[in-house]
N, C-alpha and C positions, 0 to 999 in steps of 0.2 A: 220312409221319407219324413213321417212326420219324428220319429226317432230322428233321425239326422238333423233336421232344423232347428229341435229342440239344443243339440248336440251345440251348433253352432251360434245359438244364441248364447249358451253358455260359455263359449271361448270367446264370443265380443265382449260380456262381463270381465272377464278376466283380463281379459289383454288392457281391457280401459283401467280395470282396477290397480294392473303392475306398469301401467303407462307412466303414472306416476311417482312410480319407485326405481324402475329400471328402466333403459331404454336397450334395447339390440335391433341389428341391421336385419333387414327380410332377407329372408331368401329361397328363391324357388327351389330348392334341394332339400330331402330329409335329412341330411347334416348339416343342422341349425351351425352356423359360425363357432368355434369354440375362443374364445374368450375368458378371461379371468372373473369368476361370478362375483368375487368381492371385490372389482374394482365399477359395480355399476355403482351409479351416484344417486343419491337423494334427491328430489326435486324441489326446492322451494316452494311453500303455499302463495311467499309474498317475496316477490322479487328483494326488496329491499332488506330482507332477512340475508344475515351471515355465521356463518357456521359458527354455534355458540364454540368457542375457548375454553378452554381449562382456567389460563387466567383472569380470565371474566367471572367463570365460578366461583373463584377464589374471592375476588375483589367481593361478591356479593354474599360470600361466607364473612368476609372480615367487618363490612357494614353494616349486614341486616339478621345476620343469623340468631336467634331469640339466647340460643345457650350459652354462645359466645360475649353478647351483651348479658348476659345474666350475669356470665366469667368477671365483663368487665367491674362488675359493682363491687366484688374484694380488692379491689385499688380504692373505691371510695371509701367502704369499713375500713378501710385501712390507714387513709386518710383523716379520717373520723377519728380513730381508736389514736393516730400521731395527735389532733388537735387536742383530744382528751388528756394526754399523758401530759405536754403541751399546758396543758390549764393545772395543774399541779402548783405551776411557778406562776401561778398570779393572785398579785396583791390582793388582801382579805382586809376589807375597814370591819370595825368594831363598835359599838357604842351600845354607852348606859347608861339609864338618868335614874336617877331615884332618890323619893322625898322621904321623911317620916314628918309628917307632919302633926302630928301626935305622940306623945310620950316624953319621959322623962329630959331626952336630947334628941329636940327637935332640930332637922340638919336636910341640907339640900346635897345633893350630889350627881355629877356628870363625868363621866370617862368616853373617849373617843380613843379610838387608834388604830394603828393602819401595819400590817404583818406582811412584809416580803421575803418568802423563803426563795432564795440562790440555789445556783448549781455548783458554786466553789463551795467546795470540800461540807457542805448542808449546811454551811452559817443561813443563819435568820436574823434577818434583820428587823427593828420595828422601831415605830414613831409613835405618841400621840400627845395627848391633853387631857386634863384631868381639872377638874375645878370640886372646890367641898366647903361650903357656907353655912353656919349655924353652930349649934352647940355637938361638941362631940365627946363622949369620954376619953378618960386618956388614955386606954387600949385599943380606941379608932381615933387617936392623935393621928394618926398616918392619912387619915383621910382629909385632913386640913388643908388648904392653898391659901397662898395671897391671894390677894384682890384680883386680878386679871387669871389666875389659877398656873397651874403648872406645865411648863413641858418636856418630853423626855425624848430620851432615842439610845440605843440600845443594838444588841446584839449577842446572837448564842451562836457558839462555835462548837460542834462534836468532833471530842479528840477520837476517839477511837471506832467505836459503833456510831453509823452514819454519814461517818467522814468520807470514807475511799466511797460506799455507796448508800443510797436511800432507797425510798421505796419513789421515791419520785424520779429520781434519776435512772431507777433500773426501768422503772414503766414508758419512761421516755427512749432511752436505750433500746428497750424491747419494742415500743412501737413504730421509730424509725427503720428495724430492720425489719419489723413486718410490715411495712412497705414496700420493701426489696421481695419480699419471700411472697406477695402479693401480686406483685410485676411478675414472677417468674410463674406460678400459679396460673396466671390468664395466660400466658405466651404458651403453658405446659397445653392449655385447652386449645387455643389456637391452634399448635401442629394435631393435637389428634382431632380436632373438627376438618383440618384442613386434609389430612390422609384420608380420612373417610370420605369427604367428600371428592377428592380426584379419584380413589378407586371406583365410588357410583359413577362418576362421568365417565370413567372409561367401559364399563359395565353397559353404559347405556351407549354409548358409542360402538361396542362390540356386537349389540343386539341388536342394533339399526344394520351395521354390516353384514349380520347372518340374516335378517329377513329379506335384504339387498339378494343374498345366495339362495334361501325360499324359494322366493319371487321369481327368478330367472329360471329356475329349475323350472317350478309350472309354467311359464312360460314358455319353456322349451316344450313340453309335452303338449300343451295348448294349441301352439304352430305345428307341430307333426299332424295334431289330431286331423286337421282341417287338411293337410296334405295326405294323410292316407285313409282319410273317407273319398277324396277322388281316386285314388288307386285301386281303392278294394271296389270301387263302384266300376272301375276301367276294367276290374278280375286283375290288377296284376299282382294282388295282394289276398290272401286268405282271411275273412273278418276276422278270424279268432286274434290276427297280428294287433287289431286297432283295441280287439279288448283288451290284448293286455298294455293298452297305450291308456285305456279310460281309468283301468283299474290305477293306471301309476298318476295317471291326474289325479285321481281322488285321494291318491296317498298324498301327495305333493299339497294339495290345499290343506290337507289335515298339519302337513309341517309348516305350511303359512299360518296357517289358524294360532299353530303352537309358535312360530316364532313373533307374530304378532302379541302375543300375550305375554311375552318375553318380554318384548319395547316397551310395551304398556307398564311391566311394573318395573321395567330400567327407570320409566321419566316418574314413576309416581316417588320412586326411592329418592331419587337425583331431585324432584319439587321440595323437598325440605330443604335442601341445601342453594338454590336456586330460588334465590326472591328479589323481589321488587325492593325499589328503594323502602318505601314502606315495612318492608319484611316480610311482606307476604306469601307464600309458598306456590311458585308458579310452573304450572306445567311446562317442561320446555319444549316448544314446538318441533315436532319433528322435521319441520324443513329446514332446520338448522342443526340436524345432523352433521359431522364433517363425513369427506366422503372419503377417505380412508381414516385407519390407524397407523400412525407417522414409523417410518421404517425402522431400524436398529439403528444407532448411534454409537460407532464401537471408537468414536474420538476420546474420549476420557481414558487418562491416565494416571490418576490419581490412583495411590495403591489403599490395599484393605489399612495397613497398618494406621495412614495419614487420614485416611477417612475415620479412625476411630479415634485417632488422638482431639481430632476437629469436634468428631460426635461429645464426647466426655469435657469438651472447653465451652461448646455450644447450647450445647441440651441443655432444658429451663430445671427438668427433674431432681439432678445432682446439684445447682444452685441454691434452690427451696428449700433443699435438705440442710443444707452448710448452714442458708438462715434460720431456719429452725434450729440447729444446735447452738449459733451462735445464741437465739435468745435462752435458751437454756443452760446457755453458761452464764449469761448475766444472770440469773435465776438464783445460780449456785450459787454464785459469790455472793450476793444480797443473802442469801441461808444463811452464808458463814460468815457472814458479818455481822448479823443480826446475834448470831452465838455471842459474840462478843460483849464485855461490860462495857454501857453506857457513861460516858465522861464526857462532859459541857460545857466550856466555861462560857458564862454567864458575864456581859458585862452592861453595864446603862447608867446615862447620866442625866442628872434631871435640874431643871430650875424654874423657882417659881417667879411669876411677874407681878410687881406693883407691891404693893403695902401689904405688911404683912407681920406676924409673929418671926423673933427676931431668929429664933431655931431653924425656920423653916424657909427664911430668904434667903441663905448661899445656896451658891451651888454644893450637888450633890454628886458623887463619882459611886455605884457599888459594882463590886466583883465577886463572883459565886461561883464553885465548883460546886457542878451537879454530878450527883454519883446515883447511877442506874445497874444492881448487879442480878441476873437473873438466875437463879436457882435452878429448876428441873431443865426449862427453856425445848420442854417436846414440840412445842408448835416446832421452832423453829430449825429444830432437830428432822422433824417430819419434813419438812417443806426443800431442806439438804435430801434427803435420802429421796423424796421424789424427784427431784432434779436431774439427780445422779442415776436414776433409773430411764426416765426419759432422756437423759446424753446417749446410757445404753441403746434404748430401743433406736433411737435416730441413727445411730453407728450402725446397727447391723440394716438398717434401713437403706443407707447411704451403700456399704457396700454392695448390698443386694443390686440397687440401682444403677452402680456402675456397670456391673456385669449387666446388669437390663438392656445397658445401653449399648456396648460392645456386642452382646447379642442381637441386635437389631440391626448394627451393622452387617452382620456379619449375614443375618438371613435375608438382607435385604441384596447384597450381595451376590448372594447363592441364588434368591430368583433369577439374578437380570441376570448371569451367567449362563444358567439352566434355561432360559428362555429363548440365550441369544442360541444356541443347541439346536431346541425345542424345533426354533423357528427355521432355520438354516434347515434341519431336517424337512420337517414338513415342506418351505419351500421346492426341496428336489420331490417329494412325493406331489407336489402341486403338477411340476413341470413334467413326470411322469405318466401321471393320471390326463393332462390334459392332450398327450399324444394317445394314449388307449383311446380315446373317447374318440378323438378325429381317427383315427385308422380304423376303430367298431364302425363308425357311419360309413366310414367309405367300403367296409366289406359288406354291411348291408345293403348299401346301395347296388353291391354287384351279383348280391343274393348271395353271399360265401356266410353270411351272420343273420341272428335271429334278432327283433326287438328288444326280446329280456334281456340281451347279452348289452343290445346299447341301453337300455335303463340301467343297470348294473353299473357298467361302466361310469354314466351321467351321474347316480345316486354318488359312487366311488370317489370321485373327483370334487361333487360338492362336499362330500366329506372331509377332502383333502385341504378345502379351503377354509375349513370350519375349524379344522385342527390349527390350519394356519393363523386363523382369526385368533383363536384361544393363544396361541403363546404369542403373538406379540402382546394381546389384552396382558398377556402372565408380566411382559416386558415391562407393560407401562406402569403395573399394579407395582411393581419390583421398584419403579423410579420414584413413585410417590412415597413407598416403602423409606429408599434410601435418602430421598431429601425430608422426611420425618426425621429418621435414624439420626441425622446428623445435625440436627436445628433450625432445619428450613432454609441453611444460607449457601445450600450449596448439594448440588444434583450429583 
């Protein structure tokens, strides 16, 4: 007796314990109702809870997630590195004063001026003023002004080296498109934060399902137990029947134990990806499990081929690369330009103001050819041949990638195919299994069958739903698969 009490206090434990995971109907027969074990439902802790979404997780991968804002800071460098290239092209003032106020030619002197290098064809422009008072000799006769001093303005034109490119124009060039190549970069992080995290949600959404099948399972043995300790107490049962009812209870809590420790590290995986406005990494409550995994969707029509032309126009991977090559062609040409001899022309006119030596009050017009020719020129030899090396590596990069992507289609593909199989099977083996289970109870009920034959069965069937659990999970793993595959814009 006191065995037996003990007995039943532990089936009040339990039934309270799966009260709140599973519900089923009572009933006074040893054939518990047979019912679908994965269609028991979750129960809220707080009513006003709703079954967390996939796109709720997403939303809170795309605002809080740490790696993703990390992602997003390469648009800022990038930013940065444009305003940098950007400050190339602004204006540089100048100035210089200086006395000798001792010595032979004693003389004051000031120069100011103001340098704007362009983006048309690398002319430079410049302005300034210039004043020189005192005794000068006649080899710094040049440094003489009138009275109010002089002003000029001016310009240098590169015919050939610096003309088509500079090093200011290629670094602007190259930092506009690594802005692009930046964009694409963060969005490339995006889909693979975003795949990982809808496969942990569905992970954990699969593991709530099977402790859902756990739970019901001891729960069926639970109700028997308390139904055939009156029988075996009535003699219409032999106790050895009920131990082998104790023995499959204790099996049955050990596969609650384990699928409880399943859920636990579903939501600890899924709390990284799942946070607070803040960003904080939050456990998701298990009352807001959903209570299935959503059926097969065989509406899409879209063929492989079209799904892979979309993938290779969409995917951020094979854009990054194009901008990468693209800044390494500007790279190149700035090499081979630089190879090239240096030719200037040089032009500036100047005049001075007020009273003055009579040489030095016209105006002034000079025009200079600057000739720049460089000999061995290995810098610039070198900086070609690295260029041309990294276009290579980016090429075989780029191809690789395309095929990357085409293959992602293509296995993303082959799961949800395989799945929809998978699941269709399993389904008939569901449908199956849940007629052995009702026809074992009813022949034990008529004494033509043993219990281990109905635990067998009951064991057989939750297995059957376990199977089913896992391929549509394989289903959903396959969708997130496919809408990665192809750039996020299209399942």
């Amino acid at each position: 007796m006191r065995h037996r009490r003990s007995l039943g206090v532990l089936a009040s434990l339990l039934l309270a314990l799966s009260s709140s995971l599973v519900s089923f109907d009572a009933s006074a027969q040893i054939a518990v109702p047979v019912d679908d074990l994965a269609k028991g439902s979750v129960v809220a802790t707080n009513e006003t809870f709703s079954p967390l979404s996939l796109d709720e997780l997403v939303r809170s991968v795309e605002t809080s997630y740490p790696l993703l804002r990390a992602a997003e800071q390469d648009r800022v460098l990038a930013d940065a590195e444009s305003l940098s290239a950007d400050g190339g092209f602004d204006p540089a003032v100048r100035g210089r004063a200086t006395t000798i106020p001792y010595g032979g030619y004693q003389n004051d002197r000031l120069d100011f001026s103001i340098d704007q290098p362009t983006p048309l064809w690398g002319t430079r422009v410049f302005s300034g003023w210039r004043y020189g008072h005192g005794d000068f000799a006649a080899y710094d006769g040049k440094y003489q002004t009138a009275e109010y001093g002089e002003v000029r303005v001016g310009a240098q034109v590169p015919m050939w080296r610096d003309g088509p490119i500079d090093r200011r124009r290629a670094s602007r060039e190259k930092a506009d498109i690594g802005r692009s190549a930046a964009r694409y970069s963060v969005e490339e992080q995006r889909l693979v934060m975003i795949r990982a995290a809808s496969i942990r949600y569905w992970d954990w959404v699969a593991a709530g399902r099977k402790l859902v099948i756990a739970t019901s399972l001891l729960e069926m043995a639970t109700k028997r137990d308390a139904q055939l300790a009156e029988r075996v107490e009535r003699g219409d049962l032999p106790a050895y029947e009920r131990n082998e009812n104790l023995r499959v209870m204790h099996q049955r809590e050990a596969q609650v134990v384990q699928a409880e420790r399943s859920l636990e590290n579903a939501s600890i995986e899924l709390s990284l990806y799942h946070r607070s406005k803040e960003g904080v990494a939050t456990l998701p409550d298990r009352g807001r499990l959903p209570n299935a995994i959503p059926e097969i969707d065989d509406s899409s029509t879209e063929t492989r081929a079209r799904l892979e032309n979309v993938a290779l126009a969409d995917r951020p991977e094979p854009k990054r690369i194009a901008a990468q090559i693209a800044q390494q062609r500007v790279e190149l040409s700035y090499a081979e330009n630089q190879k090239r001899p240096g030719i200037d022309l040089f032009v500036m006119g100047s005049k001075d103001l007020g009273d003055g030596p009579k040489k030095i009050v016209p105006a002034e017009l000079e025009v200079a050819l600057i000739l720049d020719i460089p000999i061995l020129n290995r810098v610039n030899e070198g900086r070609r041949r690295t260029a041309e090396a990294q276009l290579a590596k980016l090429g075989e990069q780029q191809r690789y990638t395309k095929d990357r992507v085409v293959a992602d289609v293509r296995d993303a593909e082959s799961t949800i195919a395989l799945a929809k199989e998978r699941a269709a099977a399993t389904r008939r083996e569901v449908t199956v299994a849940r007629t052995l289970v009702t026809s074992e109870r009813e022949r034990f009920d008529l004494g033509d069958s043993t219990l281990l034959l109905v635990n067998l069965r009951e064991q057989a069937y939750a297995e059957a739903e376990l199977r089913e659990v896992d391929a549509l999970l394989e289903h959903q793993r396959g969708i997130a698969l496919l809408r990665a595959a192809v750039g996020g814009k299209r399942r």
